[in-house]
Structure formats: structure tokens, C-alpha cells
PASEBA-1860 file (N, C-alpha, C; in nm, 3 decimals):
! residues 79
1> XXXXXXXX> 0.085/-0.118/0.000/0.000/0.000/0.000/0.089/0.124/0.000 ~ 0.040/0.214/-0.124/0.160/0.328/-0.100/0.137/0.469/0.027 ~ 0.178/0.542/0.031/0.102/0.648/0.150/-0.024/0.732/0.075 ~ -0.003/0.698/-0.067/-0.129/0.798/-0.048/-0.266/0.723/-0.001 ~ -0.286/0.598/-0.046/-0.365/0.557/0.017/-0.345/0.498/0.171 ~ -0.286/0.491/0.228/-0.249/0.535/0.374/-0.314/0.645/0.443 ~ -0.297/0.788/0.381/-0.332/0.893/0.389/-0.481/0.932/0.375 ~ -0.545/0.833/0.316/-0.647/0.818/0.247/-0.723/0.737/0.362
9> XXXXXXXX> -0.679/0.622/0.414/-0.774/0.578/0.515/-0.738/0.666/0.636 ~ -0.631/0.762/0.664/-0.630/0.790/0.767/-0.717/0.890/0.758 ~ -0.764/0.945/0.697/-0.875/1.070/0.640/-1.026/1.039/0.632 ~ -1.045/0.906/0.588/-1.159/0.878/0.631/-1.231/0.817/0.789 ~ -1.083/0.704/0.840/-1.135/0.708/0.980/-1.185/0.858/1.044 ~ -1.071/0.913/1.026/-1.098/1.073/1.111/-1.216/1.116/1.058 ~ -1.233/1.107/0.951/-1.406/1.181/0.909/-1.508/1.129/1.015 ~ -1.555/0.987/1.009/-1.590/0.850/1.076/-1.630/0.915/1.229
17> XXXXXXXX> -1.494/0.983/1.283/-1.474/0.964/1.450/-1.585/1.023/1.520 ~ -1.609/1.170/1.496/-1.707/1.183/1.607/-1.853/1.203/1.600 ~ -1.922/1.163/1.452/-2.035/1.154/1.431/-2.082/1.034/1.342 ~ -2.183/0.969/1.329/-2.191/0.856/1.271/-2.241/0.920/1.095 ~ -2.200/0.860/0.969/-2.184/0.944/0.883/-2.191/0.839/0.778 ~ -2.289/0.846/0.634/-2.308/0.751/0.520/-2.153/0.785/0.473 ~ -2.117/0.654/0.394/-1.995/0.667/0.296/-1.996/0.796/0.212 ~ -2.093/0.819/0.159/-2.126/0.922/0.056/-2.102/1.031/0.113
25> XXXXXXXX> -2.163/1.076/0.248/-2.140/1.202/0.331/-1.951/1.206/0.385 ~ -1.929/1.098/0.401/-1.744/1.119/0.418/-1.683/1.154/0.281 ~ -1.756/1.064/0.174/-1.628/1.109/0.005/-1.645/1.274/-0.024 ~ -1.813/1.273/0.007/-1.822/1.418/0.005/-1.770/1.549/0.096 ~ -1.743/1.524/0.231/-1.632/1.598/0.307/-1.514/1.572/0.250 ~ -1.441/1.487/0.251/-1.259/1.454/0.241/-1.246/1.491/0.092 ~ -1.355/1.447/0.026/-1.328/1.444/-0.163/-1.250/1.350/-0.167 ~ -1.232/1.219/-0.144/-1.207/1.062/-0.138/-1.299/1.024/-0.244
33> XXXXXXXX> -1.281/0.918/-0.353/-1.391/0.884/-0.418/-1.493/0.758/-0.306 ~ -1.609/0.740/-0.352/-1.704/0.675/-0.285/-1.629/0.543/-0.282 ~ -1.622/0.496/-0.382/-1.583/0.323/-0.402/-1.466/0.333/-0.296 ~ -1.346/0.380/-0.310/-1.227/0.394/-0.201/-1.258/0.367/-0.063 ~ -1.353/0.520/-0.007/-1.475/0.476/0.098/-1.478/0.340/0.144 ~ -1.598/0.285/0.032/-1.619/0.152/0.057/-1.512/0.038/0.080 ~ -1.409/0.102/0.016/-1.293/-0.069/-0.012/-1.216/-0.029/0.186 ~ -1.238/0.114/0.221/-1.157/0.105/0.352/-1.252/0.091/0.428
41> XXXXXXXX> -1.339/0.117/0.461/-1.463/0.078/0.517/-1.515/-0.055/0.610 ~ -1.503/-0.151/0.439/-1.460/-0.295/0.442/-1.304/-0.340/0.553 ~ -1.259/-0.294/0.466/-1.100/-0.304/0.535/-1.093/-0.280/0.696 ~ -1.151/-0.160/0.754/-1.172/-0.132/0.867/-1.267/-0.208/0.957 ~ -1.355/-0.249/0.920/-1.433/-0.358/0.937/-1.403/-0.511/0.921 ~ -1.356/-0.508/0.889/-1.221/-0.649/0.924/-1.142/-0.656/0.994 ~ -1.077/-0.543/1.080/-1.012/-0.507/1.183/-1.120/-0.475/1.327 ~ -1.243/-0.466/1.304/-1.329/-0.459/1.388/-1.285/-0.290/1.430
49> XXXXXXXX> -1.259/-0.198/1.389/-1.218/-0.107/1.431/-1.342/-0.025/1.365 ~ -1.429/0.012/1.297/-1.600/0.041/1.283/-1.679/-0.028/1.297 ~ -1.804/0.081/1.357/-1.920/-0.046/1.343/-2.043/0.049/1.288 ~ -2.124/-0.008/1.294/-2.286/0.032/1.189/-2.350/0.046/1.259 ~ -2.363/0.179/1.306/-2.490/0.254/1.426/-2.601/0.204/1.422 ~ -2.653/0.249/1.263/-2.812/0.288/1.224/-2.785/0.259/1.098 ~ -2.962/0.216/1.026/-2.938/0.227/0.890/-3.038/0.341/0.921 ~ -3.064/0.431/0.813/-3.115/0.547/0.801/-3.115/0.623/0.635
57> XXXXXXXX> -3.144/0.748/0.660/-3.166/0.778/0.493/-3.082/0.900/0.523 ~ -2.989/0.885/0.398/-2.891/0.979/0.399/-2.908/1.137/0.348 ~ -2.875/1.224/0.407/-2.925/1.327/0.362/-2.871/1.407/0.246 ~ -2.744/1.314/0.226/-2.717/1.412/0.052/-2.821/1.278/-0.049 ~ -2.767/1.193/-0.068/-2.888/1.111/-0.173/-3.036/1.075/-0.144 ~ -3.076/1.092/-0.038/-3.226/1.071/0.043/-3.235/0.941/-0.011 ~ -3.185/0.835/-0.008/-3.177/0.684/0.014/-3.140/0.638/0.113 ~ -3.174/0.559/0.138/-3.135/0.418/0.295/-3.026/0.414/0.251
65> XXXXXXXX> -2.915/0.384/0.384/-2.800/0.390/0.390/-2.770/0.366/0.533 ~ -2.631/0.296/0.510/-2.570/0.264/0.636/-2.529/0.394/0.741 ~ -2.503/0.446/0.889/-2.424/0.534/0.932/-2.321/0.452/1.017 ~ -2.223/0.471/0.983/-2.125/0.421/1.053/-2.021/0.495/1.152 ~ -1.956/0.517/1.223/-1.885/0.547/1.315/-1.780/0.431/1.349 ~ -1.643/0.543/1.365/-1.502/0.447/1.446/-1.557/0.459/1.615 ~ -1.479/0.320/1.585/-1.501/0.309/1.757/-1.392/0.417/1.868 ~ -1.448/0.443/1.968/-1.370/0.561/1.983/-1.230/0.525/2.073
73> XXXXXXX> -1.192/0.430/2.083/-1.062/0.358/2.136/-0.961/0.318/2.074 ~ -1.025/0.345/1.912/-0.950/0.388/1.759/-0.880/0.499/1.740 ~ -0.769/0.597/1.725/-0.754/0.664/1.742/-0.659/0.713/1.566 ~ -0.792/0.752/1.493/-0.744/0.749/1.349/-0.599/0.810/1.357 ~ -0.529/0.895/1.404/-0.439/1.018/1.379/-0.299/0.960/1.407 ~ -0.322/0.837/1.477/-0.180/0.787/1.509/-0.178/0.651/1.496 ~ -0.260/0.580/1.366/-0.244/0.471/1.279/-0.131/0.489/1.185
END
């Protein structure tokens, strides 16, 4: 993995941390593409280091959607 994508999950955990937030609502803060999102997401979720609050309807696409949040004993900034 090179740093930019390094840099890249470390940007989305931190998005993640202190509010629970659709993939779409993080690519759209960081400007990360969505799919990326998803592939660290996954990734982070294999580490058990997120979990899935709520499903709910997201307020930029008004579709059902996951909100997810890092767990807060995660500490994106010094991964």
C-alpha cells in the first residue's frame, strides 16, 4: 500500500470519528472517491475497528444507507 492511500484511510477514519456518517457524506467531506470509501470501510471492518450505528436515509442522496462510526478507542491520527 503506498502512503497515499495510507493517507487516504487515515482521512476517512478521522471523518468517521465523532459523528456517525453515510460513505457518501465522508467522500463528500474529504473528496475521497465513494468506491475507495467503501474498499476502507470494508477493510476497517475487518479489523473490527468500525461499526454500523443505524441504517437510516442519507441526507445528501435521500436513500437508505448505512451510518457508521469508528469506535472511539481507535484513534485514526496515530495509525
Amino acid at each position: 500500500m503506498n502512503k497515499d492511500h495510507r493517507a487516504q484511510i487515515r482521512r476517512t477514519a478521522a471523518a468517521f470519528y465523532n459523528h456517525p456518517k453515510t460513505m457518501l457524506m465522508v467522500s463528500v467531506e474529504t473528496g475521497i472517491l465513494r468506491a475507495n470509501i467503501c474498499r476502507y470501510v470494508a477493510k476497517l471492518r475487518q479489523y473490527d475497528n468500525i461499526r454500523l450505528i443505524r441504517k437510516g436515509i442519507c441526507p445528501i442522496s435521500e436513500h437508505r444507507a448505512g451510518f457508521y462510526q469508528i469506535k472511539k478507542e481507535v484513534q485514526p491520527w496515530k495509525q
